[in-house]
C-alpha positions in Angstrom: -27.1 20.2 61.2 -28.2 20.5 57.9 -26.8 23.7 57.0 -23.3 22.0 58.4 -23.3 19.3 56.1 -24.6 20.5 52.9 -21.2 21.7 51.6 -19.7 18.1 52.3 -22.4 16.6 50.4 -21.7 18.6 47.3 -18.7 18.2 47.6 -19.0 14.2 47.7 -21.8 15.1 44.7 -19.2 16.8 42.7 -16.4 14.3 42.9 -18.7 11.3 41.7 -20.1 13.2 38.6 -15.7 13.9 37.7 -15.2 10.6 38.1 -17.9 9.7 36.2 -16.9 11.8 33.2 -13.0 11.2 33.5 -14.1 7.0 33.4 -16.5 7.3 30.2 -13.6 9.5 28.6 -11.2 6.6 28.9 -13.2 4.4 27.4 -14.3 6.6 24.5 -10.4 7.1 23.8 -9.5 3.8 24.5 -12.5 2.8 21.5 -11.2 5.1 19.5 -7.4 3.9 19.8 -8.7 0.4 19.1 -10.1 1.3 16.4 -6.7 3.3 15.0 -5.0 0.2 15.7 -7.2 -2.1 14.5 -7.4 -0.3 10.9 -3.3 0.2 10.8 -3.0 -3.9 11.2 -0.4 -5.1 9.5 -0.9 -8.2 7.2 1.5 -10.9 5.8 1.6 -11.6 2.2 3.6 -14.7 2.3 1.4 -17.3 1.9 0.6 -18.8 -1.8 -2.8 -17.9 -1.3 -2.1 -13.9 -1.3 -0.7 -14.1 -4.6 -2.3 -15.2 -7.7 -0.7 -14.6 -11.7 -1.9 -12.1 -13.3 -4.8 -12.5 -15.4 -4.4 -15.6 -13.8 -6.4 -17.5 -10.8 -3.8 -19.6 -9.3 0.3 -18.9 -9.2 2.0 -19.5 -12.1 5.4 -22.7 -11.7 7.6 -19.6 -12.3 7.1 -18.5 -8.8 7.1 -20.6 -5.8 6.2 -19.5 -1.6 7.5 -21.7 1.0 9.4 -21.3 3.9 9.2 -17.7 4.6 10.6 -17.0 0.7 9.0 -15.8 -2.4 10.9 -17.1 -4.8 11.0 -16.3 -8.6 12.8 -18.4 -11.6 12.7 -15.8 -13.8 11.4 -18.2 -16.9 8.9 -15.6 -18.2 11.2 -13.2 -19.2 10.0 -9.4 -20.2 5.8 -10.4 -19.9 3.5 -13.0 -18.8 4.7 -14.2 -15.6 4.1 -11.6 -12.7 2.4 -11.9 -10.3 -0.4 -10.3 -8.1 -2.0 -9.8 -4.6 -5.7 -11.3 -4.4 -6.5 -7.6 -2.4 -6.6 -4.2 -3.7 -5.3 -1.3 -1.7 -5.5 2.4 -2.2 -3.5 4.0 0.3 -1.0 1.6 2.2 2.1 1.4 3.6 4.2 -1.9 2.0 7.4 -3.4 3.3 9.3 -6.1 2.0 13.2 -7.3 1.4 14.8 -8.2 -1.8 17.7 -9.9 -3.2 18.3 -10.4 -6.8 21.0 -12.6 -9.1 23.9 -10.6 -10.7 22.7 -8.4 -13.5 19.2 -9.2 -12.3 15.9 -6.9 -13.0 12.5 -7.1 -11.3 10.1 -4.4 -9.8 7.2 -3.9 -7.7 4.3 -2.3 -8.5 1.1 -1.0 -7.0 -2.4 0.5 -8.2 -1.8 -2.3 -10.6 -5.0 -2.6 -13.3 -6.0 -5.9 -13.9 -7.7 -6.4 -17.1 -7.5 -8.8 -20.8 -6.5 -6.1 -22.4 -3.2 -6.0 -20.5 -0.1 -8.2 -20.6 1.4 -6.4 -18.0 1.5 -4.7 -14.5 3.7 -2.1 -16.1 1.1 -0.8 -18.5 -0.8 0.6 -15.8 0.8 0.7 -12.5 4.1 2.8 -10.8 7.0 0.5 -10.3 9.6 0.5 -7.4 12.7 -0.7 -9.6 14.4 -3.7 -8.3 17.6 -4.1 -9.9 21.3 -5.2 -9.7 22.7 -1.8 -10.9 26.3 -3.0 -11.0 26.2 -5.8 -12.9 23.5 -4.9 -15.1 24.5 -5.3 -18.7 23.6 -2.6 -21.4 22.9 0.9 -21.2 21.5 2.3 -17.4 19.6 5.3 -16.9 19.0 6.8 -13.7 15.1 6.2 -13.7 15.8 2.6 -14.6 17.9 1.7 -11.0 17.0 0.0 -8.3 14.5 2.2 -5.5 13.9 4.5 -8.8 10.1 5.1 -9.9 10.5 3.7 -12.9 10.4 6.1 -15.9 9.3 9.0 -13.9 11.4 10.1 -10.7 15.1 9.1 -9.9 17.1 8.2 -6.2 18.0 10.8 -4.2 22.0 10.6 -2.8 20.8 9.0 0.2 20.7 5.6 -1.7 23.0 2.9 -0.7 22.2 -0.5 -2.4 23.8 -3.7 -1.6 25.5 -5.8 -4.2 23.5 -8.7 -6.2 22.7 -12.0 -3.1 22.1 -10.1 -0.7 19.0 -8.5 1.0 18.3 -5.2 0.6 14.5 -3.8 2.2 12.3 -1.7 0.8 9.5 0.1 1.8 6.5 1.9 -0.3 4.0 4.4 1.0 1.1 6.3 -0.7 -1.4 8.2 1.0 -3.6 10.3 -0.8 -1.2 10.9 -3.6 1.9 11.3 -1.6 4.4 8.7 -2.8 7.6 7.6 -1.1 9.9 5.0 -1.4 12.4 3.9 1.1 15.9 1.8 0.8 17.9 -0.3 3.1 16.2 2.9 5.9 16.4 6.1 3.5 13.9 7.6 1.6 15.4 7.9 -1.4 12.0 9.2 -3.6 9.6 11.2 -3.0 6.7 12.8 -4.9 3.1 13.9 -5.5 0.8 12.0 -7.8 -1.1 15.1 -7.8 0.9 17.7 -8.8 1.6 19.4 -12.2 5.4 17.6 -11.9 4.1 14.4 -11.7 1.7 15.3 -15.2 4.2 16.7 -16.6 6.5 13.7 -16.5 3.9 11.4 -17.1 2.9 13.0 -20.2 6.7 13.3 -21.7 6.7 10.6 -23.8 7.8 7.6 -22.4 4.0 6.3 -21.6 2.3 7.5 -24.9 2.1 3.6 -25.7 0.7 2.6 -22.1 -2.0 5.4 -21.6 -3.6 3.9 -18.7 -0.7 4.1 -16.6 -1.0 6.3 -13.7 -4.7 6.3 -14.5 -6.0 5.3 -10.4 -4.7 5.3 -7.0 -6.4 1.7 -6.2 -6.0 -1.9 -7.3 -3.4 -5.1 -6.6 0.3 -4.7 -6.0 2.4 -6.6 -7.9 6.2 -9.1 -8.4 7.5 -8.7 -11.7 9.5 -11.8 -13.3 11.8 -10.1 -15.6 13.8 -12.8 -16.4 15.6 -12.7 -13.4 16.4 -15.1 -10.1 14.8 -12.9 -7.5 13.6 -13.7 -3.7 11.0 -11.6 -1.7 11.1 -12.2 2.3 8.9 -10.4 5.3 6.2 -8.9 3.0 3.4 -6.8 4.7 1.0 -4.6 4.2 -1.6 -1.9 5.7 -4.2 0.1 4.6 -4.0 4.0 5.7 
């Protein structure tokens, strides 16, 4: 009797210690996944309390956020008036949509240094260009329009920008020095803060007033008033 049931009860013995192992493996996974997802949140910066001026601590009358819109007057012209997020970020994925007046110029920055010293964002921090190339007035380079890194790397020829009123999106990802910046669903730049392109762009000329910029991959993002009616819809973030 005993010698005919032995194999059934390893058997049996065998099957509970699987399904043992296959249960606590699904829930190490599933912890694990929770915790992917639960670090990849995406958050909403459109409430007046995500934004601040810069070297400010409350948001300046040349901005206003209600009703889903960031709006901006454009009353501070070239300085003084941007604005900032009241979080850092170091690598992040940003999306937001844009629509600017005829002629119009803004940007958004990131890695944005906040200090005295500084009048401006754009003394320290990369720019996504936001711009009305069409009906901007004066002299255009290519690293000045719109989805451009400003002053360092041009749009590809998969850029298709609509005209001035109406909403274009854009999108702006950097992970561990690997930049990209998207329009209207192409990724129109691309780059790496750490290579020896990058240096040697940043070093020919056009920042030997501003030699903080580039200087760190962490710190606020930034809206730049330019001067310029512009509106910012469906902005979010998360960190990577």
């Amino acid at each position: 009797m005993k010698k005919k049931y032995l194999p059934l009860l390893l058997c049996i013995g065998l099957i509970a210690c699987k399904g043992e192992s296959k249960e606590e493996k699904t829930d190490d996974t599933t912890a694990q996944e929770e915790a992917v997802n639960t670090g990849n949140d995406w958050t909403s910066l459109m409430e007046p309390n995500d934004w601040r001026g810069y070297n400010q601590d409350s948001l300046p009358s040349n901005w206003s956020i209600e009703e889903g819109l960031i709006t901006c007057y454009g009353k501070a012209g070239d300085m003084g008036g941007d604005i900032i997020s009241t979080e850092t970020y170091d690598n992040f994925e940003l999306e937001f949509e844009w629509k600017i007046t005829e002629g119009g110029n803004s940007g958004v920055f990131y890695h944005v240094v906040e200090d005295t010293i500084y009048h401006s964002p754009y003394q320290t921090a990369p720019e996504y260009q936001v711009l009305d190339d069409e009906g901007y007035k004066g002299p255009l380079e290519d690293w000045q329009k719109a989805g451009a890194n400003y002053a360092m790397h041009v749009a590809n020829d998969k850029k298709e920008l609509k005209p001035a009123g109406n909403w274009n999106s854009g999108r702006i990802v950097f992970n561990q020095g690997k930049v990209e910046h998207w329009l209207n669903g192409e990724k129109i730049v691309e780059f790496d803060k750490n290579s020896e392109d990058w240096k040697t762009k940043r070093n020919s000329g056009k920042w030997n007033d501003y030699p903080d910029y580039g200087k760190t991959n962490d710190g606020y993002l930034a809206l730049q008033d330019h001067g310029a009616g512009v509106w910012y819809r469906n902005v979010r973030v998360r960190r990577l």
